[in-house]
C-alpha positions in Angstrom: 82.8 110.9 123.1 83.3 109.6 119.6 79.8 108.1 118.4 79.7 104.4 117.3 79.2 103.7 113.7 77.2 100.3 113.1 76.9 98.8 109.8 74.5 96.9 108.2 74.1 93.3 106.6 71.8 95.2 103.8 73.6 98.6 103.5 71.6 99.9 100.5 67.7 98.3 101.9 66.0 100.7 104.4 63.5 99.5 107.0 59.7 100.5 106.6 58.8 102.4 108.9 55.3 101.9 110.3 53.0 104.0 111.1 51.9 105.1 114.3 48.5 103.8 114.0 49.6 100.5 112.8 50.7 100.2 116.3 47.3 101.3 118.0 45.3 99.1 115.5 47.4 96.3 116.6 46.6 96.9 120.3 42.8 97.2 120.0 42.5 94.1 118.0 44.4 92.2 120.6 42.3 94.0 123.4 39.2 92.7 121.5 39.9 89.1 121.5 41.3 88.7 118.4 44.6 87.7 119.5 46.6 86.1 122.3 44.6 85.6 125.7 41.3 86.7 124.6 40.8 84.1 122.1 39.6 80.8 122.8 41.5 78.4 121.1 40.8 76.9 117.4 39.8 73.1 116.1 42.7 70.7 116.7 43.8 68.5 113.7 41.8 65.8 115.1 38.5 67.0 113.9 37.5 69.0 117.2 35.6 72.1 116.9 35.8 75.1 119.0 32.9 77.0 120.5 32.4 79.4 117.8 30.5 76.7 115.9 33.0 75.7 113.3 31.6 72.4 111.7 33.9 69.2 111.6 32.9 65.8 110.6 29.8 65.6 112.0 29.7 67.9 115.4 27.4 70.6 115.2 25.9 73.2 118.1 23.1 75.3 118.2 23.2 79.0 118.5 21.7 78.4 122.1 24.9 76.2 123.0 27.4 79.2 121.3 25.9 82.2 123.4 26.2 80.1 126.7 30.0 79.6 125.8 30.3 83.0 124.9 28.7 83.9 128.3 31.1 81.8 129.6 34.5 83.1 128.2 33.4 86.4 128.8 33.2 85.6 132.5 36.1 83.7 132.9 38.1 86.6 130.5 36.8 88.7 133.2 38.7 86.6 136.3 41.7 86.0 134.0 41.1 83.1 132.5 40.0 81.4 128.7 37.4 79.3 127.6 38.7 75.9 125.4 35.7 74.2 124.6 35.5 71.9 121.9 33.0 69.5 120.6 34.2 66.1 121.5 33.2 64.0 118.4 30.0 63.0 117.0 28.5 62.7 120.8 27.7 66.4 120.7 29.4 66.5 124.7 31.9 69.1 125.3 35.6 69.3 126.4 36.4 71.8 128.7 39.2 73.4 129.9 40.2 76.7 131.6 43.5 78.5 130.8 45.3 81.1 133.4 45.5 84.3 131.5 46.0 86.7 134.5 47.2 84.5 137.2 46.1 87.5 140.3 42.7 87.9 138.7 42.4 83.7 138.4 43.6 83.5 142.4 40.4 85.0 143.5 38.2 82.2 141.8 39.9 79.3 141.8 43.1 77.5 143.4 46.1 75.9 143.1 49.1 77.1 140.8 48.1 79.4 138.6 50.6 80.0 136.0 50.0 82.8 133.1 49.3 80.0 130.1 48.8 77.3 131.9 45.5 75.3 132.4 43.8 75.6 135.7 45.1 72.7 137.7 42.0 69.9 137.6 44.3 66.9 138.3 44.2 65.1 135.2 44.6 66.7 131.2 41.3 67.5 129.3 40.6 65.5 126.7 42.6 62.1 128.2 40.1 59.3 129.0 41.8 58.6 132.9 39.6 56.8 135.4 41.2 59.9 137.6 39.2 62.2 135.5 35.9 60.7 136.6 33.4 62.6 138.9 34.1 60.0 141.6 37.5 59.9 141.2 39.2 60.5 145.1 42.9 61.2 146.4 43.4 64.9 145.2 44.8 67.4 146.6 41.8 70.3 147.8 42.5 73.2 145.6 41.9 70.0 142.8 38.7 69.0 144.1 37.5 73.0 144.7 38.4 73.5 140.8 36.2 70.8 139.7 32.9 71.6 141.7 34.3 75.3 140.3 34.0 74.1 137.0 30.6 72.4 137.7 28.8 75.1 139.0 30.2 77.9 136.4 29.0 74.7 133.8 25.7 74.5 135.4 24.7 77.6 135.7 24.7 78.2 131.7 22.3 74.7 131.5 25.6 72.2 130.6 25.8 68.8 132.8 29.1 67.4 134.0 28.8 63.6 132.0 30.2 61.4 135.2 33.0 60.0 132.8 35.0 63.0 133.0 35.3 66.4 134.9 36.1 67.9 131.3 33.0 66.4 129.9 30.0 68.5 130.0 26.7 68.0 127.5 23.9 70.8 127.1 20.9 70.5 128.8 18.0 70.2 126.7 20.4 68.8 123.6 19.2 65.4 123.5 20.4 62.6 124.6 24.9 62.2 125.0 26.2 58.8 124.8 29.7 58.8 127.1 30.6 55.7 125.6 31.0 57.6 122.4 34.2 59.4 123.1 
């Protein structure tokens, strides 16, 4: 059988080749959290700040408030999720939301479609000001209503209250006192 003969746009350039360790080191750093679904998500344009502390305007947390979140992520890593929790403004309260990474690990904690990169369905977006995302909101569906009381518990038990504005709102216990009015 006569062998193909393929030609390239860059005849006299060769490729680097990369060595195998390249490859490996790629891996682990990925594995680690460095990369991809691991990570929880960086500050938005808007002046939001992550979990990791990163100052912005004038939201700051406490080491106490950082290891909870990192308690956190690690948990929901864990179940095949991701933490996104960002300071929301100068109130010091918290957005939350909780990304499918591993939608067969996610399906034994919480319900509802559960689509690899996709947030866990709560109903409403995090972040949008809806007077469905209230605590006493009503008329949704029951894997909805599960995945908020999920979210309040898992909240609650690493000392952060649910602000009854929002089910994506949640302030530290023991921070002082969170204004909801200051969104």
């Amino acid at each position: 059988m006569p062998q193909r003969q393929t030609t390239s746009m860059f005849p006299d350039t060769a490729r680097p080749s990369r060595p195998r360790w390249q490859h490996w080191l790629a891996a682990c750093l990925l594995a680690a959290g460095f990369g991809g679904h691991a990570a929880v998500h960086a500050a938005d344009v808007d002046g939001e700040v992550d979990w990791r502390g990163q100052s912005a305007g004038s939201c700051q947390q406490d080491r106490a408030g950082q290891a909870a979140l990192s308690r956190i992520a690690q948990q929901l890593q864990a179940q095949g999720m991701a933490l996104k929790a960002r300071c929301h403004g100068p109130s010091g309260a918290w957005r939350v939301e909780v990304t499918v990474v591993d939608g067969l690990k996610a399906s034994k904690v919480v319900r509802g479609p559960l689509a690899d990169g996709h947030e866990v369905d709560m109903g409403t977006p995090a972040g949008v000001p809806l007077a469905a995302a209230s605590l006493d909101a009503g008329g949704f569906s029951p894997d909805v209503q599960f995945n908020r009381q999920w979210l309040r518990t898992l909240m609650a038990q690493h000392r952060f209250s649910n602000l009854p504005d929002a089910w994506w709102h949640f302030a530290q216990q023991g921070s002082g006192p969170v204004s909801v009015a200051a969104r």
